[in-house]
C-alpha positions in Angstrom: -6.4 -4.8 -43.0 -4.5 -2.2 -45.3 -5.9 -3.5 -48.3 -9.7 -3.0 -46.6 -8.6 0.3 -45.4 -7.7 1.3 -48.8 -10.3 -0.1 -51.0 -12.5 1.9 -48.0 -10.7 5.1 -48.8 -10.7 4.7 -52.8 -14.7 3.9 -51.9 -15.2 7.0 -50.1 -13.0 9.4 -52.5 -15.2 7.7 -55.4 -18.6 8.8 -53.1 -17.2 12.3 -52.5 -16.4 13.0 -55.9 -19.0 11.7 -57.4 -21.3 15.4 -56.7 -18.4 17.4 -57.7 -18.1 15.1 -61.2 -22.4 16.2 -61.5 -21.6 19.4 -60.6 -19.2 20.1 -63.0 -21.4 19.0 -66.1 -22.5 21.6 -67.5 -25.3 22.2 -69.8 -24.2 25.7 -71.8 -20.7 25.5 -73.4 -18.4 27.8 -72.3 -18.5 31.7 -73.2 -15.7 31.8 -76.2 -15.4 34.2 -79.1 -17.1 31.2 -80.9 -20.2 31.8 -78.7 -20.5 35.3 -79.5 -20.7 35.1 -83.1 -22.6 31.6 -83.4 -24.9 33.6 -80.7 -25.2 36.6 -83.4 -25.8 34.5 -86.3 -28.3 32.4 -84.9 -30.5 35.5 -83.8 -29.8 36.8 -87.8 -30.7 33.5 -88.8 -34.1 33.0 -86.2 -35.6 36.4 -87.5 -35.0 35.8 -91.3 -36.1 32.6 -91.0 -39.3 33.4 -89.1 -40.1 36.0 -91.6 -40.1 33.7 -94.4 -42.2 31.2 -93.0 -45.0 33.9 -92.2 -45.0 34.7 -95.6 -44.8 31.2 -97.0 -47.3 29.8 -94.8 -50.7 30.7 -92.7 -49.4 32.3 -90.0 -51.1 30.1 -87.5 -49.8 27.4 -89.1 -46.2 28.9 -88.9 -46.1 29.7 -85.4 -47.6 25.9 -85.1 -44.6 24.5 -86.3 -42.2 27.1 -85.0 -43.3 26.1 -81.2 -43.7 22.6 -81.7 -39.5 22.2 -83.4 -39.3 24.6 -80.3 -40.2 22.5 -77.9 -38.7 19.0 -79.5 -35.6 20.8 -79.4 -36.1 21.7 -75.8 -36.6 18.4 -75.0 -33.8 16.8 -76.6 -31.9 19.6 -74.4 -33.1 18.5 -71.4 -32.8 15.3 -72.0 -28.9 15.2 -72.4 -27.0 15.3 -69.0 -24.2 18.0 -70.3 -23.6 20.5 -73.1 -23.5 18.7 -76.7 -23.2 21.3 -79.4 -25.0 19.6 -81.9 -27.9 19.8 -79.2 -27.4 22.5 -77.2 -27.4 25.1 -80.4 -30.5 24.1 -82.3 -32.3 24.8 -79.4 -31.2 28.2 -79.5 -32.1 28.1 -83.0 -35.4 27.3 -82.3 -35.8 29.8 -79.4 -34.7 32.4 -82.1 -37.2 31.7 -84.4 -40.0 30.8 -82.1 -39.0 34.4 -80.5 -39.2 36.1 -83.1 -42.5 34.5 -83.8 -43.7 35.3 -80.2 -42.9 39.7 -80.5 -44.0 39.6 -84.2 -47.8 38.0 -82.7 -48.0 40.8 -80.4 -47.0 43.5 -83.1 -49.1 42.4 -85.8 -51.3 39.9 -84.5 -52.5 42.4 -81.7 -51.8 45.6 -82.9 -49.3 46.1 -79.9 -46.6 49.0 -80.5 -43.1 47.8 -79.9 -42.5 50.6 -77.6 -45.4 48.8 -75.5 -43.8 44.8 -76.3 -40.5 46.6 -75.3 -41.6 47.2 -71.9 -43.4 44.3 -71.5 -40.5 41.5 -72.5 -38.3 43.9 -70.0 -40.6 43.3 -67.5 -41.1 39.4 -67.8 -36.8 38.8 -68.0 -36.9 41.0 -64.8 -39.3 38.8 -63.4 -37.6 35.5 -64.4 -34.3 37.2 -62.9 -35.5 38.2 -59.6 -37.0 34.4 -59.3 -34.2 32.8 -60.5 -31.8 34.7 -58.0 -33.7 34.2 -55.5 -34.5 30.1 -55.7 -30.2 29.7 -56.7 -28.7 33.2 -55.4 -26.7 33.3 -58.9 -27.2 34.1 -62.5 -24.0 32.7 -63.6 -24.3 30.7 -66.9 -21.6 29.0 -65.5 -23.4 27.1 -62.4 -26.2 25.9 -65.1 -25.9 22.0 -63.8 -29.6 21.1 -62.6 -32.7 21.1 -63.9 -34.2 23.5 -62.6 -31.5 26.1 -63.1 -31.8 24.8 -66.8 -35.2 26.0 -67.0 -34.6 29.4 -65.5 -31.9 29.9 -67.9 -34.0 28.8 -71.3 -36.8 30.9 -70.3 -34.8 33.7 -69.4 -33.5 33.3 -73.4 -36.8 32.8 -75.0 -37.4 36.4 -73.5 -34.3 37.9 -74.8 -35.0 37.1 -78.1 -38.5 38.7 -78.0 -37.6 41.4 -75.7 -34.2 41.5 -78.6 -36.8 41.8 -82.0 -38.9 44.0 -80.4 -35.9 46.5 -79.6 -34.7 46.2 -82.9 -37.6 46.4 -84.8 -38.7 49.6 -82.5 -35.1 51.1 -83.3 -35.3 50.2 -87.5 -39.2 51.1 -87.5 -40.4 53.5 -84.9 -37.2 55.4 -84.6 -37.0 55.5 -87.9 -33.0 54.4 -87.7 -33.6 51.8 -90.6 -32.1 48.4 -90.2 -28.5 48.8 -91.1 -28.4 52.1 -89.0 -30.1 49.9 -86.0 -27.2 47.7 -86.8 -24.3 50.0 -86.5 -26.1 51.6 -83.6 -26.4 47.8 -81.7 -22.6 47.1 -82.4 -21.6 49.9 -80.5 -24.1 49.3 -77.9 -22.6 46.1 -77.2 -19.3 46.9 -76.8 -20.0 49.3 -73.4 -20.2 46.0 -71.5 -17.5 44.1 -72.6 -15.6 47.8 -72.0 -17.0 48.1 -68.8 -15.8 44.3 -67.3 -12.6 45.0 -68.4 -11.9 48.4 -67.9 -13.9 49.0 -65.0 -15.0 46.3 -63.1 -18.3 45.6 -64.1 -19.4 42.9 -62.4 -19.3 39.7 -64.9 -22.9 38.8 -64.3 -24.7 42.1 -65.5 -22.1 42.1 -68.2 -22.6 38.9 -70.0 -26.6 39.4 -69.9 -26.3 42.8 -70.8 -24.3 42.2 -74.1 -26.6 38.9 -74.5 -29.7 40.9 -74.8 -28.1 43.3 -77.0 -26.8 40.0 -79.3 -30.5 39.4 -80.6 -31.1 43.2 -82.2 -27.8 43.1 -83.8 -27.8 40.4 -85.5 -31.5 40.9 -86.4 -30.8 44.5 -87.9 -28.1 43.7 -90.5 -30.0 40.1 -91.4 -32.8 42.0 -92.2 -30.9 44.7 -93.7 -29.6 42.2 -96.5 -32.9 40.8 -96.7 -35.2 43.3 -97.5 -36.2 45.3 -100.4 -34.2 48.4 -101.7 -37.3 50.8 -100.8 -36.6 49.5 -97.3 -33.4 50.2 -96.9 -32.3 46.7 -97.6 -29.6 44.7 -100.3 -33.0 42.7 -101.4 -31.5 39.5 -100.8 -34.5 38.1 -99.9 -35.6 36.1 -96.7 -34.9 32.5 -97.9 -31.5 33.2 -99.1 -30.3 34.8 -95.9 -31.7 32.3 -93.8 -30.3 29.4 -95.7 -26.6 31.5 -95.9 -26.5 32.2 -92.2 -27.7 28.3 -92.0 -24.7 27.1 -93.9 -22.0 29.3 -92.0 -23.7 27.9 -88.5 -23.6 24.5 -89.1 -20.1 25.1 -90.6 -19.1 26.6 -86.7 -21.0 23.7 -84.8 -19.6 21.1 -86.3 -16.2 22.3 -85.8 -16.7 22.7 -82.7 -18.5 19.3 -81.7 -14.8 17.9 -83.2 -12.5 20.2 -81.7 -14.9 20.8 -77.9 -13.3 24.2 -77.4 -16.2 25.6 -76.3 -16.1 23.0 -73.4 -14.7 23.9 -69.9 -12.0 21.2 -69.7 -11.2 22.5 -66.1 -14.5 21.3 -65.0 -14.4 17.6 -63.6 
């Protein structure tokens, strides 16, 4: 009868942990200084990137094959059942370069101004924020463990990185800051909210998205700052090299870190 009562227990604790154990998988790695700068270098890399295919190829045809290694790479994503750095940061890739793509249609394509593609990517993450905290009453990167939170929090980064190019290219462009002046500009800009959380309080939440937006014109400014010409402002490195530089140094970071997992919560399960 003790036996039974305990293989009953052991059956139960198994049952009741079992949710928890699902629960605690989750599908974005863990917000590191690692994730920061991969996070910067992958939106350096996405606009450099999407700039040399538009110029190398039709542009229909490179916003083809932009969206459709977009969605593969989504798919793969959603297919896993936790974060996998190998698959979890070519997706972002992706959404950096099919973002890009996305704002530079509705600048050039449609003759939109990016004071007008500004407003309208701010309105669109609004709209995907308000739904999403409303179906899960969180925005926390950190509860992103179904599927359906998954795809609230991949669309809300497909419209960071538009919303992202069009800011920069409006502050380098319109404003006439230039790129590398956009740059300094961002890097300050993203410091107030990592100030603010620590110094003040600001709630965790509003701090991580706010810096996270801010991640895509930053690294957009000083990549195109080394790519362009001298007449622009650049160091006339040229699209292809940048892309293939900031390439190298990302797959340098992923790999180390799909050997070493520190970017994984291993208080989680």
């Amino acid at each position: 009868m003790g036996e039974s009562l305990l293989r009953g227990q052991t059956e139960a604790t198994a049952v009741s942990c079992e949710p928890k154990y699902r629960r605690a998988a989750s599908k974005v790695p863990d917000v590191t200084v690692y994730f920061w700068l991969i996070k910067v270098l992958t939106t350096g890399m996405g606009e450099t990137t999407s700039d040399y295919l538009v110029h190398q190829l039709p542009p229909l045809a490179a916003v083809a094959i932009g969206g459709a290694a977009f969605a593969a790479a989504l798919v793969l994503q959603f297919a896993v059942r936790r974060y996998v750095a190998w698959i979890y940061w070519p997706a972002v890739v992706m959404v950096s370069v099919f973002g890009t793509m996305a704002a530079d249609v509705l600048h050039i394509g449609l003759d939109i101004p990016y004071v007008a593609s500004t407003v309208f990517f701010s309105i669109a993450l609004l709209a995907v924020f308000l739904l999403w905290h409303r179906s899960e009453k969180t925005l926390s990167i950190h509860s992103i463990h179904t599927r359906r939170r998954e795809g609230y929090y991949w669309a809300s980064i497909l419209i960071t990185f538009a919303l992202g190019t069009a800011v920069g290219d409006m502050t380098a462009m319109s404003l006439n800051l230039g790129y590398l002046g956009s740059g300094m500009m961002f890097t300050i800009v993203i410091a107030v909210p990592a100030v603010a959380h620590r110094r003040f309080r600001l709630n965790p939440i509003l701090a991580f998205w706010s810096a996270y937006i801010v991640t895509r014109p930053l690294g957009a400014s000083f990549a195109d700052w080394m790519a362009v010409s001298q007449q622009r402002g650049g160091l006339n490195w040229g699209a292809g090299p940048v892309s293939l530089g900031l390439s190298a140094v990302i797959l340098v970071l992923v790999g180390y870190l799909a050997l070493t997992r520190k970017d994984v919560d291993r208080s989680a399960g």
